[in-house]
N, C-alpha and C positions, 0 to 999 in steps of 0.2 A: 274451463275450456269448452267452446261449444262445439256440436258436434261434427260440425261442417270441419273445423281445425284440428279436431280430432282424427278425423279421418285422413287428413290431408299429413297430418304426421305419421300416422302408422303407415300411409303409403311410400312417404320418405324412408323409415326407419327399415322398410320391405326391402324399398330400392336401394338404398344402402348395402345390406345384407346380400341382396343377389348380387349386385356390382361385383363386392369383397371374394365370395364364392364363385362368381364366374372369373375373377382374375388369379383366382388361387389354383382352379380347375382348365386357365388355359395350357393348351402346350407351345411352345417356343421352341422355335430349332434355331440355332446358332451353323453357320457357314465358316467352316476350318479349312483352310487351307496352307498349302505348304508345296516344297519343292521336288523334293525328293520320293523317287520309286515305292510301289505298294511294298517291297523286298527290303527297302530301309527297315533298319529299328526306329527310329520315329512315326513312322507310318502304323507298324505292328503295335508301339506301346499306346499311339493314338487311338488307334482302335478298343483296345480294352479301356484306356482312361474314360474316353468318352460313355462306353458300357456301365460304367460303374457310376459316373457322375447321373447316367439315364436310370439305370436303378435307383439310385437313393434318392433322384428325383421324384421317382415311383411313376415316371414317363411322362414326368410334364416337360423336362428340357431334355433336347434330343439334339444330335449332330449329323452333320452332313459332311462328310472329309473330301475332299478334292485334295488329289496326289499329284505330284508329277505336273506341276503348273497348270494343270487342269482348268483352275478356274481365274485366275488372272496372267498368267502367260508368266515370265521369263522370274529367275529368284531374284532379281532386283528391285520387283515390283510390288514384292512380298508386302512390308512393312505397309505402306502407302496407301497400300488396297487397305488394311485393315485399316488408317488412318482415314481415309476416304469412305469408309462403310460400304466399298464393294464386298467385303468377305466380314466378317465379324470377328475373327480369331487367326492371327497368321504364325508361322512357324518358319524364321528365317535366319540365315548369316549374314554376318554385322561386315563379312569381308569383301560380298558382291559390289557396294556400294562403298571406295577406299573415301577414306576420310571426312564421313555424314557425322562417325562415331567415334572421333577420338581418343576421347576416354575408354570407352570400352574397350577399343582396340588397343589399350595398354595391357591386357590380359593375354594378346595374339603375339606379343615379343617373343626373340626366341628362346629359349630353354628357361621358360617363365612358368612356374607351375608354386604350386607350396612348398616349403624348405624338405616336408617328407617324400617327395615325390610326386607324381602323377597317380590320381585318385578322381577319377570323374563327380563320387559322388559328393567329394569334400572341395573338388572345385566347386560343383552346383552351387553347395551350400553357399560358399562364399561368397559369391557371386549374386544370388539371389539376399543375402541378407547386406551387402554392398550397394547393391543398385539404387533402391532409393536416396540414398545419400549422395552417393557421387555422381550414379550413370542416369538418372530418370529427369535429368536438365534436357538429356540429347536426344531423347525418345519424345518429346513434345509432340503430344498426339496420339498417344500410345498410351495404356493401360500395360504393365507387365505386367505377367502371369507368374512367370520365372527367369532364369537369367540360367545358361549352361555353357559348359566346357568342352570340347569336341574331343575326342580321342584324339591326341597327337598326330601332327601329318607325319611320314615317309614319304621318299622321293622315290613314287614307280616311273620308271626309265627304261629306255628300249634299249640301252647297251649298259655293259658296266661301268659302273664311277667309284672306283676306289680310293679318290681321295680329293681334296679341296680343289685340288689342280684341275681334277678332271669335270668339273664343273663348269669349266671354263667356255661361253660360246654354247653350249648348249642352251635350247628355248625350254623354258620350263613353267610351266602353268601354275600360279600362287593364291591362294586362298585369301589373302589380306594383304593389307599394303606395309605390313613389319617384314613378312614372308619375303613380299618384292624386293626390301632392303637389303636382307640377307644374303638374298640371291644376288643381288645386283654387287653387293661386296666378294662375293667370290667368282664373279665374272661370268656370272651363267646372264642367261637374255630372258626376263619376268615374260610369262604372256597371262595375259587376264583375259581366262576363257570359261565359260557358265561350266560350274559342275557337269548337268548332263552332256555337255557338247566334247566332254574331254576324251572319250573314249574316242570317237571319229576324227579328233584332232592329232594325237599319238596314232592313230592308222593310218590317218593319210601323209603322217610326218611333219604334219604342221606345228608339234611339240615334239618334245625328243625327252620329255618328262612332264610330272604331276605329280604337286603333292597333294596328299589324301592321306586319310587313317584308311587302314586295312578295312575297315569293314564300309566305307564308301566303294574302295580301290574293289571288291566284293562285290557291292549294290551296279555298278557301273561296268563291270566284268573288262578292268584294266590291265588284268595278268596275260588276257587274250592278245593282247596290244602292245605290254611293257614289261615284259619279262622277269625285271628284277625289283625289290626295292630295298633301297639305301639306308640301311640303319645307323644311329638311333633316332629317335625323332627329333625332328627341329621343335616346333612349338605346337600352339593349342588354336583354335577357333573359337570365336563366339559366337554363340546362337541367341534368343530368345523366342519365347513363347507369347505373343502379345495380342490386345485384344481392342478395339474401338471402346472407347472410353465411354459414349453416348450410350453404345449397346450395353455395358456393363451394367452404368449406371441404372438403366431402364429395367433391370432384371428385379421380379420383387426380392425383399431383404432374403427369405430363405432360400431362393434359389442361389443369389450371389455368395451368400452363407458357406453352402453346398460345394459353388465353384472354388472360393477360397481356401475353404480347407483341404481341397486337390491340388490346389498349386502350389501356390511359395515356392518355400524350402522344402517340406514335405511333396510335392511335384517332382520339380527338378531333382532330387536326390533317388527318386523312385527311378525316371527317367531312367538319367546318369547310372544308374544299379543295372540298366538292364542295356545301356546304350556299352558298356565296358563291358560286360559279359560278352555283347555280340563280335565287338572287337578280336575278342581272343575266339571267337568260333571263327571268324574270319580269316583272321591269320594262318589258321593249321588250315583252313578249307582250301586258303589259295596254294598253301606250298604243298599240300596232300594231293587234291586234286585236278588243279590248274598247274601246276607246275614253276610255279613264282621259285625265284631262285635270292635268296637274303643277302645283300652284302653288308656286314657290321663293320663299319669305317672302326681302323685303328684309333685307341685314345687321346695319339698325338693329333691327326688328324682332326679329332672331336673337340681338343683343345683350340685350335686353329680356327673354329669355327666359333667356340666360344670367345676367343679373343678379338673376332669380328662383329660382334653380337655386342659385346659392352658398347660402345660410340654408337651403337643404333639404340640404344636402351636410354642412355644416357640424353643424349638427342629428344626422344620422345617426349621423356620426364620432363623435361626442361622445358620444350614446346608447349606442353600443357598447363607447366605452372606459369609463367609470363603470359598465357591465355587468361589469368584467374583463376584454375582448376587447382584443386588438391591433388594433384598426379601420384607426387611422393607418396603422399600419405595413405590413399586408396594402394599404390601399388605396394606398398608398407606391408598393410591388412593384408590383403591377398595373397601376398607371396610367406607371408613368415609360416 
């Protein structure tokens, strides 16, 4: 090799070498966004997730969180935006937008949860090791992170409702469009109103109920507003944790490495650990210190309400398989 080529390789073999080491030495920040108050547990758990993934990064991938529709405006617009590459990572419910997510919202049915009961972190799981199979057709666009279960809603309500009757005609705010069914079978009036907007809508009377878990009902300070809520829970929410697919991809292999083994199942179940803890701090805070008053509807009652619930279950299942979906058999997995 003569020496002119010689040279002209080592300067390659240089320029190579600084490339590799300037792209391993850059830092990336990733734009998270999500809907819900800095006082959410999502907000609190996002903040340490993020800490931790910056640490092991050793500060080369770093986050920027916008709460509170901060950075794309209303929760509907959640998914989209991350789909769109306005935000990189979005944090949203599957219930703002009724029927984008079919399948997934087979998981929002009512008194649908695992045959052992309600378990956030064993919903996660399920959920998150389900979605690629069944739910990641209707996410087109999306990269999942993880796949979660909300703490069951209760009905916070400005008067008391002691039983199915009393349902009746009253306007009720619903999380999903199985929730609306429900409601709409025991004669109350659905209103589809954005989380944060629910507190000012039960003030000025525009709802005369909302369903929430306790530790939204909490986040939203709806004990100020609706004095009571209605036990036991009707059903669950879905969320996910999702990310632009382009942005993922573009991350070098160790970083995405890095981000992986934070999410999945191992993610969601961390989450779900700390999103069910907060619940139960919620619940004694609103009757301890706000002054929430419980009504646990009698069993017959609860019956009543499950016997309204089969034909909207059954309905769904059916919906989805005459779509081509495995409905059955995803909601099989999940519930057993």
């Amino acid at each position: 090799m003569g020496l002119h080529k010689l040279v002209k390789a080592c300067a390659l073999a240089v320029a190579i070498v600084f490339t590799a080491v300037s792209a391993r030495a850059e830092t990336i920040t990733l734009k998270l966004s999500h809907f819900v108050p800095p006082v959410h547990a999502f907000h609190k758990w996002a903040v340490k997730w993020t800490q931790k993934i910056e640490k092991e990064s050793g500060g080369r991938l770093k986050f920027e969180i916008y709460p509170n529709g901060q950075l794309v405006g209303p929760p509907n617009r959640q998914f989209d935006a991350a789909r769109n590459g306005i935000t990189d990572i979005a944090f949203c419910l599957h219930g703002v937008t009724p029927g984008r997510y079919p399948m997934t919202e087979l998981a929002n049915l009512p008194f649908t949860w695992p045959s052992d009961g309600v378990n956030l972190p064993e919903m996660a799981k399920r959920m998150t090791e389900l979605a690629p199979k069944y739910l990641a057709a209707e996410h087109k666009g999306l990269h999942i992170l993880f796949m979660v279960m909300a703490n069951p809603i209760v009905i916070y309500s400005r008067v008391p409702i002691n039983s199915v009757a009393d349902f009746k005609g009253k306007k009720i705010r619903f999380a999903s469009i199985t929730n609306k069914q429900l409601l709409d079978a025991m004669g109350a009036v659905p209103m589809l109103i954005p989380p944060p907007e629910s507190q000012d809508a039960l003030a000025k009377g525009i709802a005369d109920g909302a369903g929430f878990p306790h530790e939204a009902g909490f986040a939203y300070k709806l004990a100020s507003v609706a004095p009571y809520a209605i036990e036991p829970p009707l059903a669950s929410a879905t969320f996910a944790l999702v990310m632009n697919p382009a942005k993922y991809k573009s991350l070098p292999p160790d970083l995405r490495a890095i981000l992986d083994k934070e999410s999945g199942v191992a993610g969601a179940m961390d989450f779900a650990k700390d999103w069910q803890a907060f619940e139960k701090f919620a619940r004694n805070f609103e009757i301890t210190k706000s002054g929430l008053k419980i009504i646990t509807l009698p069993p017959a009652e609860v019956d009543k309400m499950k016997a309204l619930s089969k034909p909207i279950i059954e309905k769904a299942l059916e919906a989805q398989e005459k779509a081509g979906h495995k409905a059955r058999e995803f909601f099989a997995a999940y519930t057993k």
